[in-house]
N, C-alpha and C positions, 0 to 999 in steps of 0.2 A: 871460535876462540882461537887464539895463536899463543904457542908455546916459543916463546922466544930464546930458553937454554936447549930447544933441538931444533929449531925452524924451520918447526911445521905447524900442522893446522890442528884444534880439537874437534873431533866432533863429538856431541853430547847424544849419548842414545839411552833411551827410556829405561827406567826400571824393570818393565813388566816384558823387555823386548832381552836385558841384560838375565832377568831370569831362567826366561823360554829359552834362550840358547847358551845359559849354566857359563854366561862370561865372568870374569873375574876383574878386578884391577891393573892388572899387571898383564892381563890377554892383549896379544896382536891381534887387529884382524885386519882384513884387507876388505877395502869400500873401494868399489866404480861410483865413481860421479859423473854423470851427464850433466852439462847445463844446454838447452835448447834456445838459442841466445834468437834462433828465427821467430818461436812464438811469440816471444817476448818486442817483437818488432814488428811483427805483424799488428798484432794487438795495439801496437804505440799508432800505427799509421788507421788503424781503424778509429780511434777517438779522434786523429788529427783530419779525418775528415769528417768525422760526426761534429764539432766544434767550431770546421771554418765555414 
């Protein structure tokens, strides 16, 4: 989700994750995001030759 009056990004975290670690509404936290942009292209050329 994007918040477009501070443009940034939301990200949604669980109930039961927001409990276990006693987050509130109004808590910062700070997220590392990895995206592993190789697997995901790997994977793309292994169908593209299972297909031709």
């Amino acid at each position: 989700m994007v918040d477009t009056k501070r443009n940034s990004y939301l990200l949604p975290i669980k109930a039961e994750i927001r409990k276990k670690e006693n987050l509130s509404q109004s808590d910062y936290i700070e997220v590392n995001l990895v995206i592993e942009e190789l697997s995901i292209l790997a994977s793309s050329k292994k169908r593209n030759r299972l297909t031709t």
